[in-house]
C-alpha positions as CSV (number, residue, x, y, z in Angstrom):
1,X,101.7,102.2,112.2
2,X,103.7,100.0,109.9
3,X,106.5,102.3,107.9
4,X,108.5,101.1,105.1
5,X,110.7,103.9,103.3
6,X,111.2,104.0,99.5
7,X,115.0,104.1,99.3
8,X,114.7,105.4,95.6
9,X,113.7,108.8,96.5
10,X,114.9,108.7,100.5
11,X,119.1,108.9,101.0
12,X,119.6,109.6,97.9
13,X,123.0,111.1,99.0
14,X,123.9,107.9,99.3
15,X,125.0,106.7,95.9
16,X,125.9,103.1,97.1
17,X,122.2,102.0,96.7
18,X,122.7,98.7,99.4
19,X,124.3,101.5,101.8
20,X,121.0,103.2,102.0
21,X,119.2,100.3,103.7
22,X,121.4,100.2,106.5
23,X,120.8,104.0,106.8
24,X,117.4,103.2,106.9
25,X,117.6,100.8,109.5
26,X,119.5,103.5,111.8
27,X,116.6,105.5,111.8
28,X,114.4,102.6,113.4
29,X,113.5,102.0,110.1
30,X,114.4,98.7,108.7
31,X,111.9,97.6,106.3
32,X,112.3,99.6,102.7
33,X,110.9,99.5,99.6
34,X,112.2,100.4,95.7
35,X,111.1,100.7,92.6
36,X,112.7,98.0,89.9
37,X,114.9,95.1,90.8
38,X,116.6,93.9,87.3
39,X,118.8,97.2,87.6
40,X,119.9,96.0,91.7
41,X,122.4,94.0,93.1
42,X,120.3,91.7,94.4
43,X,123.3,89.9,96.1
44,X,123.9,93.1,98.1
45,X,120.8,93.5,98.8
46,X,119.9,90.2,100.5
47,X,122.8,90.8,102.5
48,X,121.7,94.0,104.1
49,X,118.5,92.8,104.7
50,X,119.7,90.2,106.6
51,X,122.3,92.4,108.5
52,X,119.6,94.8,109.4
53,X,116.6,92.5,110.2
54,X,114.6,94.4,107.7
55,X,112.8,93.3,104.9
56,X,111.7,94.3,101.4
57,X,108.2,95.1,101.3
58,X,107.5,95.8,97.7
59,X,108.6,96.2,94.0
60,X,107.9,96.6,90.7
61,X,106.8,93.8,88.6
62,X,109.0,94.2,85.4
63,X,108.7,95.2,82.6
64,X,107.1,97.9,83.6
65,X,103.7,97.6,82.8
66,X,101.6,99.5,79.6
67,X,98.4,97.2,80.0
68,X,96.4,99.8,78.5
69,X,98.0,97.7,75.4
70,X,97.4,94.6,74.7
71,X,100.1,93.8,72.3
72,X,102.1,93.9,75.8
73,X,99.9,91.9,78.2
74,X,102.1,88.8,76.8
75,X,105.7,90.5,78.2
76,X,103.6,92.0,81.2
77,X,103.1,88.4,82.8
78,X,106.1,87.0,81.5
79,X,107.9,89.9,83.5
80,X,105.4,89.1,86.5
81,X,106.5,84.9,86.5
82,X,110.1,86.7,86.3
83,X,109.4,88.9,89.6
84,X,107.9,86.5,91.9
85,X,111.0,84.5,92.4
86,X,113.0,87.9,93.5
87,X,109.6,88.4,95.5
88,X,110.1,85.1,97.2
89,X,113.7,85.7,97.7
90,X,113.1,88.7,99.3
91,X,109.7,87.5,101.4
92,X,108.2,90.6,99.3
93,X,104.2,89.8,99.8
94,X,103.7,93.1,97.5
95,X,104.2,94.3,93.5
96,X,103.9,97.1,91.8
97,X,102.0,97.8,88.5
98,X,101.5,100.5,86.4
99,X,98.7,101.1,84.1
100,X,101.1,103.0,81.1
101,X,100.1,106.1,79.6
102,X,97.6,107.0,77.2
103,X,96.9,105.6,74.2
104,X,96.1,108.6,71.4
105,X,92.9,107.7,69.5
106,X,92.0,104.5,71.8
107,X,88.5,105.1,73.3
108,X,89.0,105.1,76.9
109,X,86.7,102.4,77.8
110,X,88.9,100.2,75.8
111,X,91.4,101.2,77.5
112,X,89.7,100.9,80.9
113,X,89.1,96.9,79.7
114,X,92.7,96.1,78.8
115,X,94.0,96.9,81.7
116,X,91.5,94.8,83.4
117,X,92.0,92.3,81.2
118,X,95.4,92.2,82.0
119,X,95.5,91.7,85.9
120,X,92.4,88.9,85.3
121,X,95.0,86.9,83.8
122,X,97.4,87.7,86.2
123,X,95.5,87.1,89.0
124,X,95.5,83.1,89.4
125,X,99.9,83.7,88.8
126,X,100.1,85.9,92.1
127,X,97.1,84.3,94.0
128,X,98.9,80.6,93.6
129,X,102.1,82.6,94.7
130,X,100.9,84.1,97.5
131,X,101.3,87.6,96.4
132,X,99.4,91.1,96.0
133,X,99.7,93.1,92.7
134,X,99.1,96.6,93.4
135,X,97.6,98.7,90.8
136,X,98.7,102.5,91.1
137,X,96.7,105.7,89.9
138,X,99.4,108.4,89.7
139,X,98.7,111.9,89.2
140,X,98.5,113.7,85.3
141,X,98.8,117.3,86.5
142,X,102.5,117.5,88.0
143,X,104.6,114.2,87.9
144,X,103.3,111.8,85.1
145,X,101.2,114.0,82.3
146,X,99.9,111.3,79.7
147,X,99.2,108.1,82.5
148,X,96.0,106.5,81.8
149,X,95.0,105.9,85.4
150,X,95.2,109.0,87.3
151,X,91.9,108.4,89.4
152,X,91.6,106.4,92.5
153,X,87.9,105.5,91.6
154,X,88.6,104.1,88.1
155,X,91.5,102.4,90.0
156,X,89.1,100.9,92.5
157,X,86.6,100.1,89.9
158,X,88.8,98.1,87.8
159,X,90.1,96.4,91.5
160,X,86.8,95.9,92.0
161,X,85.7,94.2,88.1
162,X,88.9,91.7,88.8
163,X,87.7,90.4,91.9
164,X,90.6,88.7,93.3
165,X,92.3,89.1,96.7
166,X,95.9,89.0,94.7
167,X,95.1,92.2,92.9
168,X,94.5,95.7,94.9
169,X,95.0,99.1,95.0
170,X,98.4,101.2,95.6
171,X,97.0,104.2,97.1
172,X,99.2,107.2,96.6
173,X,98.4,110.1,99.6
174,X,100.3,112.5,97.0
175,X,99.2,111.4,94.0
176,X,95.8,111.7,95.1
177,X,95.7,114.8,96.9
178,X,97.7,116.7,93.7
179,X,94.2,115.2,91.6
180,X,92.3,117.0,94.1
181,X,91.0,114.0,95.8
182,X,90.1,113.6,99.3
183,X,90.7,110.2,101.1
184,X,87.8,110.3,103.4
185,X,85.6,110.3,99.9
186,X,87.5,108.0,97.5
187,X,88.4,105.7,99.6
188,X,85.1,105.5,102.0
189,X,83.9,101.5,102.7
190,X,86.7,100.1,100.2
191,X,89.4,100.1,102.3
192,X,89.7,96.2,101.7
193,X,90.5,97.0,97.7
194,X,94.0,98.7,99.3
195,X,97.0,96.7,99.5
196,X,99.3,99.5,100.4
197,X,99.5,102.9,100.4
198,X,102.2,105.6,99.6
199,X,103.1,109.2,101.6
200,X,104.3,112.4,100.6
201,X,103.5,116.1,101.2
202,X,101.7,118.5,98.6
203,X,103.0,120.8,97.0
204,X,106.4,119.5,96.7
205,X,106.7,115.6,97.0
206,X,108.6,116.2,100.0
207,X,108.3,114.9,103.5
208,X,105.1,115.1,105.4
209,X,105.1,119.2,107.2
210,X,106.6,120.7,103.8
211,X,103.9,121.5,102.3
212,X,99.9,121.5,103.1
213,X,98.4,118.0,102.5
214,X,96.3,116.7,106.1
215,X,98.4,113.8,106.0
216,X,98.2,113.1,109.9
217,X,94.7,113.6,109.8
218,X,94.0,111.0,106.4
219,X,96.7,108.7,108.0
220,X,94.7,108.5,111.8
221,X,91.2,108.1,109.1
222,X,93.0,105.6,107.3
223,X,93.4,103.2,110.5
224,X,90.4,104.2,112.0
225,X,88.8,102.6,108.8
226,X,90.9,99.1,109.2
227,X,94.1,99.5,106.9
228,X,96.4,97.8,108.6
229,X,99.4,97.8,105.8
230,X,102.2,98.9,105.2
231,X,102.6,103.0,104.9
232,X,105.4,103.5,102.0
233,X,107.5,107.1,102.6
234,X,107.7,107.7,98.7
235,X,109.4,111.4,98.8
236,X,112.0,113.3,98.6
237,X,114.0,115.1,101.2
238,X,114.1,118.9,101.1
239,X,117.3,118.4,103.3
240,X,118.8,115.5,105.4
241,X,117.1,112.1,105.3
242,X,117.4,111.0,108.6
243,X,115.8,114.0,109.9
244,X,112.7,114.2,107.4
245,X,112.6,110.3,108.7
246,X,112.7,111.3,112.5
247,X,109.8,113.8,111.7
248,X,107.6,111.7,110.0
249,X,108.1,109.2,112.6
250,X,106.7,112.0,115.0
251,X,103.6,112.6,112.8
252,X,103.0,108.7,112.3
253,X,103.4,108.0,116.3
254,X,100.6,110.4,117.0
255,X,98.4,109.6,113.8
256,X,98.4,106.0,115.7
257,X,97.3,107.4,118.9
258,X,93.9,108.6,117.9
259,X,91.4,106.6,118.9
260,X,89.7,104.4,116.4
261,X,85.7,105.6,116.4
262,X,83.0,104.0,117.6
């Protein structure tokens, strides 16, 4: 199983952000992931990449995006032709976009087609690039009250109404399961829409045994059903890093040895 560890939310400890990608890579964990790059030393970072042999998986694409306007669709691609060059210096094959919250006294559907609207234009930019755009649902109930797209299977539908292979869907195990959401059902003969997926435990956000969620199980179901991506460890430590890294290790190395059904 492919791990890649969100070094946003993992080491924080560490304040030196470069420092935490060597960290990573102690743990048998080279390749990371983060959230925005205009903030980074990207210098830094190239350079502990290349000392560690990892790689960045994925970003966001800034600005972050609010497609569910469309007075910002304009700066949304600019900000993508802005990304894909980091992406490129990086070998990143994976962005990040966000749908933006709400708008009050837009009808949903409207909404709903904005957003759409959006990644159909920005589809032929990362197909010609050789990149995925990931859409990500995030839940409305603990961590981001107010975001439009909090449901996996308007987030597939709109994946779905794009039709490109450059745009999928981020799937979230937290934010999913927090929305009451059950992978086995959302996600059921549409694992192809999924270009990468995101782990934490429920309640908490923390690592995977903290709290409740069946992540071992949904992550054995999730390659039993062909996902073959990247697993992002978006969460936050309830003590030392390197150990909630060892342990999810452990829970990942024996999600893998299930047996794919027949």
């Amino acid at each position: 199983m492919n791990l890649s560890v969100c070094i946003e939310m993992i080491f924080q400890e560490e304040h030196d952000f470069t420092r935490r990608i060597y960290k990573s890579a102690a743990v048998g964990l080279p390749n990371v992931e983060m959230w925005r790059w205009r903030d980074k030393n990207l210098d830094a970072i190239e350079r502990a990449l290349g000392e560690t042999g990892g790689h960045l998986m994925c970003f966001v694409s800034e600005p972050g995006g609010r497609l569910v306007d469309p007075a910002t669709h304009a700066a949304f691609l600019q900000g993508l032709r802005d990304s894909i060059p980091v992406a490129r210096r990086f070998g990143t094959r994976s962005l990040i976009v966000l749908s933006g919250d709400t708008l009050d006294g837009v009808p949903r559907e409207e909404q709903h087609a904005a957003v759409r609207d959006a990644l159909i234009a920005a589809a032929p930019i990362v197909e010609d690039a050789g990149i995925t755009l990931n859409l990500e649902p995030l839940n409305t109930r603990v961590d981001h009250i107010g975001y439009f797209l909090d449901s996996t299977a308007e987030g597939l539908q709109i994946v779905e109404e794009v039709a490109s292979p450059g745009v999928k869907l981020l799937y979230d195990l937290y934010h999913s399961v927090v929305m009451n959401e059950d992978p086995r059902e959302v996600l059921q003969g549409r694992i192809d829409l999924v270009g990468h997926v995101h782990l934490a435990d429920h309640p908490g956000r923390h690592e995977p045994g903290s709290g409740d969620a069946l992540l071992e199980t949904y992550l054995a179901w999730l390659q039993q059903q062909g996902y073959e991506g990247f697993i992002g460890l978006e969460y936050l430590p309830t003590g030392d890093s390197t150990a909630a890294l060892e342990s999810t290790k452990v829970l990942a190395s024996r999600a893998s040895a299930v047996l794919p059904q027949h």
